[in-house]
C-alpha positions as CSV (number, residue, x, y, z in Angstrom):
1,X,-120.2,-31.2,-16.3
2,X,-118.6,-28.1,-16.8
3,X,-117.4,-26.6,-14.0
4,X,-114.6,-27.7,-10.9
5,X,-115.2,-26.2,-7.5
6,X,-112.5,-25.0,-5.5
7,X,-112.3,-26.1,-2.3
8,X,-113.3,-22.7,-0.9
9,X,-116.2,-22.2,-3.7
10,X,-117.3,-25.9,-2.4
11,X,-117.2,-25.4,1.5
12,X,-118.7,-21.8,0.7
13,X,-121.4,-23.2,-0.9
14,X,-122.5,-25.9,1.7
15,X,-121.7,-23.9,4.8
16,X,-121.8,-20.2,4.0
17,X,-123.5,-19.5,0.2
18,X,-124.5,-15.5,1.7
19,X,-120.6,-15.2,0.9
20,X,-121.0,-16.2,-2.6
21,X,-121.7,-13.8,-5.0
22,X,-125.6,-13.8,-6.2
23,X,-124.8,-14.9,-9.8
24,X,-122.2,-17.7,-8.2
25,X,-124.9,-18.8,-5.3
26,X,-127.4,-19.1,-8.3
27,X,-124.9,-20.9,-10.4
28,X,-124.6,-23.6,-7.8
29,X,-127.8,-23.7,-7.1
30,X,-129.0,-24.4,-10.3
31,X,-131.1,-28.0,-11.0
32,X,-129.7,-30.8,-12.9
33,X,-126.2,-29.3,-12.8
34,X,-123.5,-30.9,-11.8
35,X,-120.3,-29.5,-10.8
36,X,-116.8,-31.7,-10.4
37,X,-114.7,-31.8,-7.2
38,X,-111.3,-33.1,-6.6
39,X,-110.7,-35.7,-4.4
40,X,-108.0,-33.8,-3.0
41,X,-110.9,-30.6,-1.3
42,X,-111.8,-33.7,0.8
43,X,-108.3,-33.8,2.0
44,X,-108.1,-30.3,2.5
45,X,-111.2,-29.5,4.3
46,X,-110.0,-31.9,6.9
47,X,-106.6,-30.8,7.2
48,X,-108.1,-27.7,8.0
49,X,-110.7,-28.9,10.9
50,X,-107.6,-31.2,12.0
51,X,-105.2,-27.9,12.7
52,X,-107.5,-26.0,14.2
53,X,-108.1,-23.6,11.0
54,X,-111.4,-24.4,10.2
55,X,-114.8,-25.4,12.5
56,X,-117.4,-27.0,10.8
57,X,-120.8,-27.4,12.6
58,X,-120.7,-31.1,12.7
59,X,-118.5,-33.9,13.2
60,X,-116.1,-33.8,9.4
61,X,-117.5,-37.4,8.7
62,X,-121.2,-36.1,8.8
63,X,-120.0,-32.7,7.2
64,X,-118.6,-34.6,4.2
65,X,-121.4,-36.9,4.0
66,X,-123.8,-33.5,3.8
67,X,-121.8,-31.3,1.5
68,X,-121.0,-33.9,-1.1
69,X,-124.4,-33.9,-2.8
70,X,-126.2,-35.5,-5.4
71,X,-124.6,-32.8,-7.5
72,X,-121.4,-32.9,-7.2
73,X,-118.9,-35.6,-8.7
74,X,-115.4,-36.5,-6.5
75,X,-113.1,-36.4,-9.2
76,X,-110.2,-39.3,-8.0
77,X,-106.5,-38.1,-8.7
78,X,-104.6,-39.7,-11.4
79,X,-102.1,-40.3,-12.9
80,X,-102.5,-37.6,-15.5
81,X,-103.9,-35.2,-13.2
82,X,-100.2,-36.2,-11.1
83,X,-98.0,-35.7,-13.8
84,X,-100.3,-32.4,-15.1
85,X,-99.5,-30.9,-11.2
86,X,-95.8,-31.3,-11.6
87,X,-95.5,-29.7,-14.7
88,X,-98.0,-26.7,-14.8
89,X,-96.2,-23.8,-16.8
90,X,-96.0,-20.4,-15.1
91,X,-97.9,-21.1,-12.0
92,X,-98.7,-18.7,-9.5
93,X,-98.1,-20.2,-6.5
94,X,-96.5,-23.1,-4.6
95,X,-99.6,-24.9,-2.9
96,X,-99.4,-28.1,-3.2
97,X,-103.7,-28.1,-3.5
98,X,-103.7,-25.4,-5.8
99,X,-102.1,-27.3,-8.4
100,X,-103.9,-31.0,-7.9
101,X,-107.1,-29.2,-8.2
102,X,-105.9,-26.6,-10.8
103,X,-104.6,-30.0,-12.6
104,X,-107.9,-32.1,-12.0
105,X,-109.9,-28.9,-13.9
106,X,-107.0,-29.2,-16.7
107,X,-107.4,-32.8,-17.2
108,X,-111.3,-32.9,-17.0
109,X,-111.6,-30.2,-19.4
110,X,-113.5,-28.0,-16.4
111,X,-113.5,-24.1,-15.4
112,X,-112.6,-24.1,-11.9
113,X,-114.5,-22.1,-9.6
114,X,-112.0,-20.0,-7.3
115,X,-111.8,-17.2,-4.8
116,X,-107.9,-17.8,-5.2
117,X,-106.9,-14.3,-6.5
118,X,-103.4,-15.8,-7.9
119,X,-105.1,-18.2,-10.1
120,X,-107.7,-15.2,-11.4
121,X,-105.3,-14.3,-14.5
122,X,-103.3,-17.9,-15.1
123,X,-104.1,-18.7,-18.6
124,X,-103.2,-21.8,-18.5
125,X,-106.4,-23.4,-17.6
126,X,-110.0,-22.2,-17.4
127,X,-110.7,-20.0,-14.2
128,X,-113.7,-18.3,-13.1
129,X,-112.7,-16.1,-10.4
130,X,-115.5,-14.4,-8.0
131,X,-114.8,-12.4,-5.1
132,X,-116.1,-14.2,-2.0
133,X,-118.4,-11.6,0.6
134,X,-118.0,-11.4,4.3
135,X,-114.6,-13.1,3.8
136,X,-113.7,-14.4,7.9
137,X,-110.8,-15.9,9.2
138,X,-111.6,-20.0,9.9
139,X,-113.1,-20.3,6.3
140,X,-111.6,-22.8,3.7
141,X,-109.9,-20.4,1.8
């Protein structure tokens, strides 16, 4: 495994891969490889149907069943992924979800896969940035 999806890459990828860049979309797409995922995009991705900011096309039970595929790997929060989030030096922002998964691609060794433009340039961990297309208000980003 080498790379950690954001939560946007992920939900970008199940429910809306025209938005991904071509090299990204054939990235993900690609046999035999299998990507990591924190526990916590789970979380998020129903947070964000629960509030009203995000519709999905299905019921988020069956929609969670569907998108996490034989590919991916849900990546549980740890300790060490915990006490990484608290302590990330210099970080951009103050999202809570931003740093669990920023943490979980720290502690797993992983590049994380992010349309976050505030985590394109922290050098702190491994970030491959691409510029979502046809970016639309009630997407996971």
């Amino acid at each position: 495994m080498t790379y950690l999806l954001d939560t946007s890459a992920w939900y970008r990828s199940v429910s809306h891969d025209k938005s991904l860049p071509a090299d990204i979309r054939r990235l993900i797409q690609r046999k035999n490889t299998q990507f990591g995922l924190s526990i916590f995009s789970l979380w998020e991705i129903g947070k964000k149907v629960q509030i009203g900011k995000l519709d999905l096309p299905m019921s988020l039970d069956r929609w969670l069943d569907h998108a996490v595929s034989a590919n991916i790997t849900v990546l549980p929060l740890s300790h060490a992924i915990i006490t990484d989030a608290m302590s990330l030096p210099d970080f951009p922002n103050n999202d809570p979800a931003d740093e669990l998964i920023t943490a979980t691609a720290r502690i797993h060794d992983l590049t994380l896969l992010t349309t976050d433009r505030l985590l394109k340039k922290y050098s702190h961990a491994k970030v491959k940035y691409f510029r979502a297309k046809n970016s639309k208000p009630g997407t996971a980003n």
